[in-house]
N, C-alpha and C positions, 0 to 999 in steps of 0.2 A: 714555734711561731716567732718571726721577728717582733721584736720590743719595736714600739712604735717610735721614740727617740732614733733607733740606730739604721730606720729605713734610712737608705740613700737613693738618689738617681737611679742608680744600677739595677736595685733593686724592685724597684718602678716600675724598668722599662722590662728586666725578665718579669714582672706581675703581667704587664699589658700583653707580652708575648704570649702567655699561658692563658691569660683570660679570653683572647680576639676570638672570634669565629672564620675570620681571615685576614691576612696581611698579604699583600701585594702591592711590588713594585712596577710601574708602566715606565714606559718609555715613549712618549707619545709622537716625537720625533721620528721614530725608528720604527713604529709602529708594533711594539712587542710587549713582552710582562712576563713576569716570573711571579711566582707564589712564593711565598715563607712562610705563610700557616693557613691550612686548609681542613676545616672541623665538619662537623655533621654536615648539611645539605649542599654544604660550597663542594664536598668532594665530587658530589655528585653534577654538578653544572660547570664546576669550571677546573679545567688540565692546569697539569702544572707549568706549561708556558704555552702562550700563544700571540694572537696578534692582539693589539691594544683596542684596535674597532671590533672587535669581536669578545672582547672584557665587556665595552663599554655597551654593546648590544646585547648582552645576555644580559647585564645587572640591568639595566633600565630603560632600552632603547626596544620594550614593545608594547602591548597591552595592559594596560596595569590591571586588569581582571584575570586575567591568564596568561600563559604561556605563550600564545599564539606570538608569531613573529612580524613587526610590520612591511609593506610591499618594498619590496628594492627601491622603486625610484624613491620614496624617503629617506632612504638611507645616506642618500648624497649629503644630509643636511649632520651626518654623523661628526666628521670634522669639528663644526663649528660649535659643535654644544661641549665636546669635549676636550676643549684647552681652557688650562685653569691659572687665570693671575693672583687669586689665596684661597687661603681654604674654604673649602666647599663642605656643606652636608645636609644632607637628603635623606629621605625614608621613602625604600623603596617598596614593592610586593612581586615576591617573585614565587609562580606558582607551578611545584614539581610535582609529578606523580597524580597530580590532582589534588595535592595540598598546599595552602596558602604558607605564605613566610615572609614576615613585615620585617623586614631589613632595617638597619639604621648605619647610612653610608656616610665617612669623612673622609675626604681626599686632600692631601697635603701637598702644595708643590715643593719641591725640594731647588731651594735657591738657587740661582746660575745653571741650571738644567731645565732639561726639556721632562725631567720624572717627577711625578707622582706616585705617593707612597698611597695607598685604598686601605682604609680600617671597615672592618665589616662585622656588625652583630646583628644575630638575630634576636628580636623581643620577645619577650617572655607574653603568656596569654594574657593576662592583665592591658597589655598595649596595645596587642594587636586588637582587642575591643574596642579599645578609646579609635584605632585605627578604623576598624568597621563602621565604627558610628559617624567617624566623617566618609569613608567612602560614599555613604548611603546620600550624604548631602549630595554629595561631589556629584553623584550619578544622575540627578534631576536637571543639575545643570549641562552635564557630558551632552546628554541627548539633544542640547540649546546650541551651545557655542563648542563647538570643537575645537578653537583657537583660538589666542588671544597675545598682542603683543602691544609696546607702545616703540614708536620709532619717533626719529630726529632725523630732518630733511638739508637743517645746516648742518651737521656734525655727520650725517651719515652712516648713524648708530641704528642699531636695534635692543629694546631691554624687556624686561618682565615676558620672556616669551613663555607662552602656558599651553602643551596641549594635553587635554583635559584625559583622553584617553588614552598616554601615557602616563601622568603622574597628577595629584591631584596639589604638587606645586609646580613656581615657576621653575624655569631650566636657566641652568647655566646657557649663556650667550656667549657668541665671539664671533658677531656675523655683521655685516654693514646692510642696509638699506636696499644700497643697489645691487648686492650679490645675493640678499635672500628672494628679489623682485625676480633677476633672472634666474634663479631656480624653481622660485614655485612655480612659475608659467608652465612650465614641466606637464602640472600635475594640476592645469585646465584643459576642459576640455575644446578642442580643436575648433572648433567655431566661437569658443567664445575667450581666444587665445588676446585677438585685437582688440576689444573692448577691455579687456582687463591691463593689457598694456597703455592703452589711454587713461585709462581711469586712476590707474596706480603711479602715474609717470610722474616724477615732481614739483614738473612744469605744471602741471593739469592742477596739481594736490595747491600748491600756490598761487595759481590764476582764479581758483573756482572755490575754495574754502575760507571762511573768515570767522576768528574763535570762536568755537563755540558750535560751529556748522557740522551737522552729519549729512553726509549721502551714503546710498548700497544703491547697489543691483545685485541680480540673482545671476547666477550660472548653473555649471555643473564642473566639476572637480574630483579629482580623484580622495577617496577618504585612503585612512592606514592600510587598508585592508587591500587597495588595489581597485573597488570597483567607484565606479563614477555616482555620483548623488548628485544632489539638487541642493545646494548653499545661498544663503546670502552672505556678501562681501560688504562690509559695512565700515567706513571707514569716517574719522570723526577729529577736530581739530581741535587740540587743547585751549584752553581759556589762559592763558596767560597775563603777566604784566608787561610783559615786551612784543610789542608789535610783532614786532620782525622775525619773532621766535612762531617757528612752524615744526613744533611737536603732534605726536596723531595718535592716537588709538586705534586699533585697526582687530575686527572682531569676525570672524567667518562664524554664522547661524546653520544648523542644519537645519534646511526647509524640508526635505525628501518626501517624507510619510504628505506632508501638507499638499505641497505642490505637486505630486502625483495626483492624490486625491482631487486636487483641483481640476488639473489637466480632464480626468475622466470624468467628470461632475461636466466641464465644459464640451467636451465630446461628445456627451450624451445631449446635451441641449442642441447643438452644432446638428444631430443627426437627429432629431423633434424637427430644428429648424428646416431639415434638408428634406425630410423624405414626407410622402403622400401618406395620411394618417389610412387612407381605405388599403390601399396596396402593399406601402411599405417600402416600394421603391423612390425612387428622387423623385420632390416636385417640379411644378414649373419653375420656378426659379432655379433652384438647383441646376435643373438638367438645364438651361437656357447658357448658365454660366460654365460647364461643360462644352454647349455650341463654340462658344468665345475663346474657350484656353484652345479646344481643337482647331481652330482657326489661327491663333498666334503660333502653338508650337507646328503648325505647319509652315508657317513665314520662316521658321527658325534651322525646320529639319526636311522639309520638302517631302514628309513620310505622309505614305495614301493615307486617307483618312476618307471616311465616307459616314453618310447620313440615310437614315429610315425614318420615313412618317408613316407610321400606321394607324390606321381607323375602322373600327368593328362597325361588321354591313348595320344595317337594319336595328339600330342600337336602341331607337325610340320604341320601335314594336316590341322588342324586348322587355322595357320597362312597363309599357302599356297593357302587354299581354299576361305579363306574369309578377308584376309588380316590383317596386325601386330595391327592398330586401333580394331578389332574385338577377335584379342588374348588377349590384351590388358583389354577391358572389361571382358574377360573370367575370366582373373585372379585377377581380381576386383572381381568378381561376385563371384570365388570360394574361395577367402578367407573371403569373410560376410558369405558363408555358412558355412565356418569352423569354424567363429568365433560364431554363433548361434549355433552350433553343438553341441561346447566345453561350454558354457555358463551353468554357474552351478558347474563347475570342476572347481580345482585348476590346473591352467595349464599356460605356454607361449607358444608360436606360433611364429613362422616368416618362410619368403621366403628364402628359401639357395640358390636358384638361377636356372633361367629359369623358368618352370615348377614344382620343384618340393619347399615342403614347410615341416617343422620339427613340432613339436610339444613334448613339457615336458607336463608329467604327474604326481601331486602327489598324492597318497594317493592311487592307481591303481596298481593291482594285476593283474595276470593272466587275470582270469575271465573279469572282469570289463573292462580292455583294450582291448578283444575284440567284446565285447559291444558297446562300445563307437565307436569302430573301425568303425565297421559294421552300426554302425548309420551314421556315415561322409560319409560314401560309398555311403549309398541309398540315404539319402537324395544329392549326385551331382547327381547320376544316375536320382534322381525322377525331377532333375529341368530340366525348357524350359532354353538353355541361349540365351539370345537376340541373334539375328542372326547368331545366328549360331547350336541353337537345340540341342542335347541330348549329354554328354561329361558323361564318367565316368573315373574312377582313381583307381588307384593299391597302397595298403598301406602293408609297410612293419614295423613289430612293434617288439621290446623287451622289457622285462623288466630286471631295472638295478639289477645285481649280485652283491653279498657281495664279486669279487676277481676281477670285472670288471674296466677296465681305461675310460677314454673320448674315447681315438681310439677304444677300442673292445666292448664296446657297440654300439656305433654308425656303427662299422663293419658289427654287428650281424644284425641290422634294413635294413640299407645299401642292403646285401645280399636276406634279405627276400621279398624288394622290386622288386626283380630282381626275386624270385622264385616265389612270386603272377604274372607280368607282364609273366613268361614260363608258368603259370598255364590259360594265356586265363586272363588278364587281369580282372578290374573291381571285385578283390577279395580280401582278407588281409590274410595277412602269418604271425603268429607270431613265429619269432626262438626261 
């Protein structure tokens, strides 16, 4: 053994040699790396030369629970995290085989060049506990904030950038303001591309912010993985002692699980609000507001579009005769056959109230509508209805006019319903 007096340098730097778990030279210019010493799990991940984005994406550039890879368009932000002005170190987790390995990374830039010398060891189990114990934190927050940075609007900096489900510190930076705005837009999504360039712009961030002030909106954005979720963008203006200094916080929330669940919590009430609680199909309002859009996207596309008012014969003797439970099921029973009738069609349906019930038709001319008419007819006439036996119905029908409103269309059906029911019922009239 060396006498501890007579270590020197030399003997140092071959100790460091023989102890690393890897040494690797980059060249980040040039985009390349060489290895000089490759031990236990590095043989297994990383060749003995390759490209330097492809160093920097296998040590730290994916998931920091697994292996998994993050989506290409992330990758563009590769660059910027990996040019180094001193030294750097990080503890990474890099997990092979389906075993964990808490890394501990120092990267040296080597003066007047564009390389970086990579020290790499892995931790002993003792570490990787202490390691464990903070993922477990990390993870409560991961699920919260995906991202995290602070920028500078005069100096055009970005710093402390974090994302949580890469590493559970911050990253090396070397990106500006205005080049990391135009990349993430990338990775919003497509409608909500122009809001996020308002929102973010530095003009907006300093007309509309004053220390201390937060705003968000929500969107949806591409996460690591490639698929689009529900976020909040939240962005926040430092308290400073200088006015004129416009520093920010800037925080992306996942909402996903939330704002889903919201979404179908309001879609559910949306369709309570919409439909007839006896039948099930649209109420009056509903289906009125149905009359109105068919009306405008006609002003728009000039496509047929036609209307059915129908009215079950003799609906009171019904009630009268076999009682409101037995009307009840009638009108259960005659809108499954209306809604089998129509099946096939573009069309809505609902109950305007009592007995009678509307129906939108697109794409139905003339002809066709009273086709279809005539099919709704016989098949009620052709049904048994439970206790109460044979029921037919008078439909009065038009089709929409290039000069017609909501009122004089619906007038015209209105009217023809009333000229089938003089005509001896169980007929269709189209005005």
């Amino acid at each position: 053994m060396q006498n501890f007096g007579d270590f020197t340098f030399d003997n140092a730097l071959a100790e460091l040699g023989r102890s690393v778990d890897a040494l690797i030279i980059t060249d980040q210019e040039t985009d390349t790396y060489k290895a000089l010493v490759l031990k236990g799990v590095f043989r297994k991940i990383i060749s003995e030369t390759g490209t330097y984005k492809d160093i920097v994406q296998k040590l730290w550039f994916h998931f920091y629970n697994s292996d998994k890879t993050i989506t290409e368009e992330y990758l563009v932000f590769i660059p910027n995290l990996s040019k180094f002005v001193g030294k750097y170190s990080k503890r990474i987790k890099l997990v092979v085989d389906g075993v964990t390995h808490i890394i501990q990374m120092t990267i040296h830039p080597i003066k007047g060049t564009s390389y970086y010398l990579f020290v790499l060891d892995e931790l002993d189990e003792s570490e990787c506990e202490d390691d464990a114990e903070t993922q477990q934190k990390v993870s409560t927050i991961q699920n919260i904030y995906l991202f995290s940075m602070c920028f500078d609007l005069v100096r055009d900096t970005t710093s402390s950038l974090s994302l949580t489900e890469v590493s559970n510190e911050t990253m090396n930076s070397q990106i500006s303001y205005s080049a990391w705005r135009q990349m993430i837009v990338n990775m919003i999504w497509e409608e909500d591309k122009p809001t996020f360039m308002e929102r973010s712009d530095p003009e907006y961030l300093r007309a509309h912010f004053k220390p201390g002030q937060i705003e968000s909106f929500d969107c949806q954005m591409q996460n690591l993985e490639g698929v689009y979720i529900w976020v909040k963008l939240i962005f926040s203006r430092m308290e400073t002692t200088n006015e004129n200094d416009y520093r920010f916080v800037y925080m992306v929330q996942n909402i996903h699980d939330t704002t889903v669940s919201m979404k179908a919590t309001l879609k559910h009430y949306e369709e309570l609000a919409s439909r007839d609680p006896l039948t099930k199909i649209f109420n009056h309002g509903r289906i009125e507001t149905e009359l109105c859009n068919a009306v405008e996207k006609h002003k728009e596309d000039s496509g047929a579009v036609s209307l059915m008012i129908i009215d079950i014969d003799h609906f009171k003797e019904v009630n009268d005769s076999y009682g409101h439970a037995a009307g009840d099921q009638t009108l259960v029973r005659f809108a499954e056959l209306m809604r089998r009738a129509l099946s096939g069609h573009s069309s809505v349906y609902g109950r305007w109230g009592g007995e009678e019930f509307v129906v939108v038709i697109y794409g139905a001319a003339e002809e066709e509508l009273r086709i279809l008419a005539d099919h709704l007819r016989s098949s009620v006439e052709n049904e048994n209805f439970e206790g109460v036996g044979a029921v037919t119905c008078s439909i009065g029908a038009a089709v929409l006019e290039e000069n017609d409103t909501f009122e004089t269309w619906f007038d015209r059906a209105d009217n023809a319903v009333y000229t089938a029911k003089s005509n001896g019922r169980n007929c269709i009239h189209i005005a």
